[in-house]
C-alpha positions as CSV (number, residue, x, y, z in Angstrom):
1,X,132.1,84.9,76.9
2,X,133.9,82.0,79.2
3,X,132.7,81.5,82.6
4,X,135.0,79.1,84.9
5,X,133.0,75.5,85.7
6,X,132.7,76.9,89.4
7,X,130.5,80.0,88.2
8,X,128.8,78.1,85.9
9,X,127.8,75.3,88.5
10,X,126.8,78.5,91.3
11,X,124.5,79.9,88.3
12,X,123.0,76.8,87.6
13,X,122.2,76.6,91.4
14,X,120.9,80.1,92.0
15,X,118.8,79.4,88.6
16,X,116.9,76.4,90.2
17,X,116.9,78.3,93.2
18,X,114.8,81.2,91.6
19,X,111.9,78.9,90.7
20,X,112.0,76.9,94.0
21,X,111.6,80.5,96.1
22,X,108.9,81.3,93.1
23,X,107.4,78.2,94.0
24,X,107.0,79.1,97.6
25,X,105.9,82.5,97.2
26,X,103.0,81.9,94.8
27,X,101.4,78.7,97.1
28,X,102.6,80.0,100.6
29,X,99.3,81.3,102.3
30,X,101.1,83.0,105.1
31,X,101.4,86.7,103.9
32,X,105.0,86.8,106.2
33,X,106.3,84.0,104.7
34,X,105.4,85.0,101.3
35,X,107.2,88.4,102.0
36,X,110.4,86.4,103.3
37,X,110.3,84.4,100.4
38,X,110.2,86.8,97.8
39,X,113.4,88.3,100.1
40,X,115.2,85.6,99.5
41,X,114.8,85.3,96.1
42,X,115.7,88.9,95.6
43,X,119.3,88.3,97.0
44,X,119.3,85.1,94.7
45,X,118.8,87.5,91.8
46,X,121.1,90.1,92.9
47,X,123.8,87.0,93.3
48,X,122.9,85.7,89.7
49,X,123.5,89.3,88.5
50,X,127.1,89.2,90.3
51,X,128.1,86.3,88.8
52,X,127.5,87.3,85.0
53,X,129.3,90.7,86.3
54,X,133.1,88.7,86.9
55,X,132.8,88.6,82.7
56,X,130.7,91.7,82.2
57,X,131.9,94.6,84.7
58,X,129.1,96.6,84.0
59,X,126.4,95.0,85.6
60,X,128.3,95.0,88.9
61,X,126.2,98.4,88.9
62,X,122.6,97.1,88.3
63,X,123.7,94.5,90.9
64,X,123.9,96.7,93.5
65,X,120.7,99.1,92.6
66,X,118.9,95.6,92.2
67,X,120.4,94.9,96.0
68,X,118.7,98.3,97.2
69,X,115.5,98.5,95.1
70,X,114.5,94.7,94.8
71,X,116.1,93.6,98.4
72,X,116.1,96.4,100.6
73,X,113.1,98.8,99.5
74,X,110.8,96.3,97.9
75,X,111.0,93.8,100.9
76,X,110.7,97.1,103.3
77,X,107.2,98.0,101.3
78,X,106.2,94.8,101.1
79,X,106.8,93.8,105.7
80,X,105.5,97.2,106.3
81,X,102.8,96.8,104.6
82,X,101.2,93.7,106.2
83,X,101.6,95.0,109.6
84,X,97.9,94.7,110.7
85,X,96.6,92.6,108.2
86,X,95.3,89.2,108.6
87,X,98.1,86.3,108.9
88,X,97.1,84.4,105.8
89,X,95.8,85.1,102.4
90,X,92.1,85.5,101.2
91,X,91.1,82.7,99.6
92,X,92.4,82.1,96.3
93,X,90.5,81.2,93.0
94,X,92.3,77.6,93.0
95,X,92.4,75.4,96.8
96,X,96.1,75.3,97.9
97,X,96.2,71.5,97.1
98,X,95.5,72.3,93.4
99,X,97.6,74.9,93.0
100,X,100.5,73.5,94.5
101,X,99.7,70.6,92.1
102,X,99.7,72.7,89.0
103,X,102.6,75.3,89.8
104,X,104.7,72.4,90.2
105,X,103.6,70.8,86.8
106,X,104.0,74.1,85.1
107,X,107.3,74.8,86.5
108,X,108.4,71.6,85.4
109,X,106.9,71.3,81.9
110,X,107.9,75.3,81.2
111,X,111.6,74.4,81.9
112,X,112.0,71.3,80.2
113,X,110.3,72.7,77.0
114,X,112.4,76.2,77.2
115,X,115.7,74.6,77.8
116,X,115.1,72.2,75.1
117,X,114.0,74.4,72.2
118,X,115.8,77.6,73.5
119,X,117.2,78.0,69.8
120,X,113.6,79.2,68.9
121,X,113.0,82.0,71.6
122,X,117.1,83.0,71.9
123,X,118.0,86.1,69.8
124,X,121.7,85.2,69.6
125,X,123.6,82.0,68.9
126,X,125.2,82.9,72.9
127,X,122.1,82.5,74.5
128,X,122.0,78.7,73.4
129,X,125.1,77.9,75.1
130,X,125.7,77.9,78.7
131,X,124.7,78.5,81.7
132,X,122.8,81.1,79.2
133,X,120.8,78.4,78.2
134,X,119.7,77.0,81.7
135,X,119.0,80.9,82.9
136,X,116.6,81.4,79.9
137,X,114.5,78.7,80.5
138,X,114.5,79.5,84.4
139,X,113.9,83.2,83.2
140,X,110.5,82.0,81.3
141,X,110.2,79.7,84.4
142,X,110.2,82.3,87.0
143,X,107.9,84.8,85.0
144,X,105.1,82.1,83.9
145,X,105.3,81.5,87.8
146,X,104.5,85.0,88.5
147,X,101.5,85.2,86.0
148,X,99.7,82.5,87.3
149,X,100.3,84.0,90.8
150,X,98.6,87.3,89.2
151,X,95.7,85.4,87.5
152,X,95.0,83.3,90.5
153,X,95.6,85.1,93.5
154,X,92.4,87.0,94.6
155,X,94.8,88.4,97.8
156,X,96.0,92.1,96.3
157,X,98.9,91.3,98.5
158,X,99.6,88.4,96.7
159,X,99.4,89.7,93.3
160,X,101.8,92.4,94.2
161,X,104.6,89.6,94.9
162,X,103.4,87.7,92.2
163,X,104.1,90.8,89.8
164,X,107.6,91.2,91.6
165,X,108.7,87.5,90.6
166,X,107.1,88.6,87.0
167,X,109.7,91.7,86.6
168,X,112.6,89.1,88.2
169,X,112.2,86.4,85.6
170,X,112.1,89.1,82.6
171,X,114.9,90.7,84.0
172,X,116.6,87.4,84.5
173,X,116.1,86.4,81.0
174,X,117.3,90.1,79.9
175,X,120.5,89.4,82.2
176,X,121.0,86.0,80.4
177,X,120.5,86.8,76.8
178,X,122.6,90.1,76.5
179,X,125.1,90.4,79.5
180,X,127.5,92.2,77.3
181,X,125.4,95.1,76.5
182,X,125.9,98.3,78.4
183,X,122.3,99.0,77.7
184,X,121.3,95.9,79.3
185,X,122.3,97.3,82.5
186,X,120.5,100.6,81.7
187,X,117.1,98.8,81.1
188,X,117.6,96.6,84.2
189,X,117.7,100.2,86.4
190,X,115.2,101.8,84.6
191,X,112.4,98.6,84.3
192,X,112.6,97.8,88.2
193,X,109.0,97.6,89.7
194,X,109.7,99.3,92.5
195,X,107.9,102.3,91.9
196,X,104.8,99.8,90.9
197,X,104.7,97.9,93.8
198,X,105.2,100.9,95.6
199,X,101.7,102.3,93.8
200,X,100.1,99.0,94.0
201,X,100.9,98.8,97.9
202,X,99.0,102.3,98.1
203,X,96.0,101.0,96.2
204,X,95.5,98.1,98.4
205,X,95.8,100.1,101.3
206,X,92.8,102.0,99.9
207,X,91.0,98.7,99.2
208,X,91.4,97.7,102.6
209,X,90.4,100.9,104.2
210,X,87.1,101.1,102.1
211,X,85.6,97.5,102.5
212,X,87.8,96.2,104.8
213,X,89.9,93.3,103.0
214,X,92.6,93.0,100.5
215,X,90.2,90.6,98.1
216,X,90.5,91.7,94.7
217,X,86.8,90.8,94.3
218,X,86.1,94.1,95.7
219,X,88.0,96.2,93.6
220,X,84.3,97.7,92.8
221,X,83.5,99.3,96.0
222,X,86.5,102.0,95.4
223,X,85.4,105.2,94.0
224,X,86.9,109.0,93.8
């Protein structure tokens, strides 16, 4: 599977581009901005998706549900939901400073590692060529990124982006390893968080109504 030096260089791009905007939305304390973020990123994947399409037709299809579900609806959930709230997030387990610190350490050392023993984690000789190779590592990137945002973030809010940039780097790293695949595109419909978030989004909400506040600490005080 060729792709011309001009797709290849507009993957690499979008790739780097997918941790940057997980970057952002993981240490951005403004619950707005974090939304936008995770927006933006959404359209990067939905790009990155395109571009393996031009040598794999079929995912032209999961392109455009992912356009709808992760763009449109997601994003939609997500600015409708903070309508009300407070502008920035509760205080998370680890001080902005820190975190910024370490998400930019981890980012670092999880790409360099993953792209340089990619043989070990890639299923196929394929996925150790490129831009397979650079997507895989940004893939393992993007979803360590989201993890920490879950394990560190006390903001429900937060951890509801957090597990949307979770779902995008596994589905980035399904995208990347078996673009061929006709079932590829099938999993990529049928995995998308949206109905998750969607419950998630409806949990906070009952959170916030019962104590007041979208820290997870809290979770406690809910009862039937």
């Amino acid at each position: 599977m060729e792709y011309s030096e001009t797709i290849r260089s507009l993957l690499a791009s979008l790739s780097f581009a997918m941790i940057v905007s997980s970057f952002g939305a993981v240490t951005a304390r403004n619950l707005r901005y974090a939304a936008y973020i995770y927006a933006i990123q959404a359209l990067i994947m939905t790009s990155v998706i395109s571009l393996f399409a031009t040598q794999a037709p079929t995912l032209f299809i999961w392109s455009a549900v992912a356009f709808v579900t992760k763009f449109l609806i997601v994003t939609w959930l997500l600015l409708s939901f903070i309508k009300g709230m407070p502008e920035y997030e509760v205080k998370a387990i680890i001080p902005f400073a820190p975190s910024v610190a370490i998400v930019t350490v981890l980012a670092i050392l999880l790409y360099e590692l993953t792209h340089k023993y990619v043989h070990f984690l890639a299923p196929t000789p394929l996925a150790t060529e490129e831009p397979f190779r650079t997507n895989v590592a940004v893939s393992l990137t993007v979803f360590s990124l989201g993890l920490y945002g879950i394990l560190t973030r006390r903001d429900a809010f937060k951890t509801a982006i957090a597990l949307c940039l979770l779902e995008n780097g596994a589905h980035l790293s399904l995208v990347s390893l078996a673009p061929g695949l006709k079932e590829t595109v099938i999993i990529g419909i049928v995995t998308d968080v949206v109905l998750a978030v969607y419950m998630l989004l409806f949990i906070i909400r009952g959170l916030r109504e019962v104590v007041g506040t979208t820290d997870t600490y809290h979770l406690t005080e809910l009862h039937w």
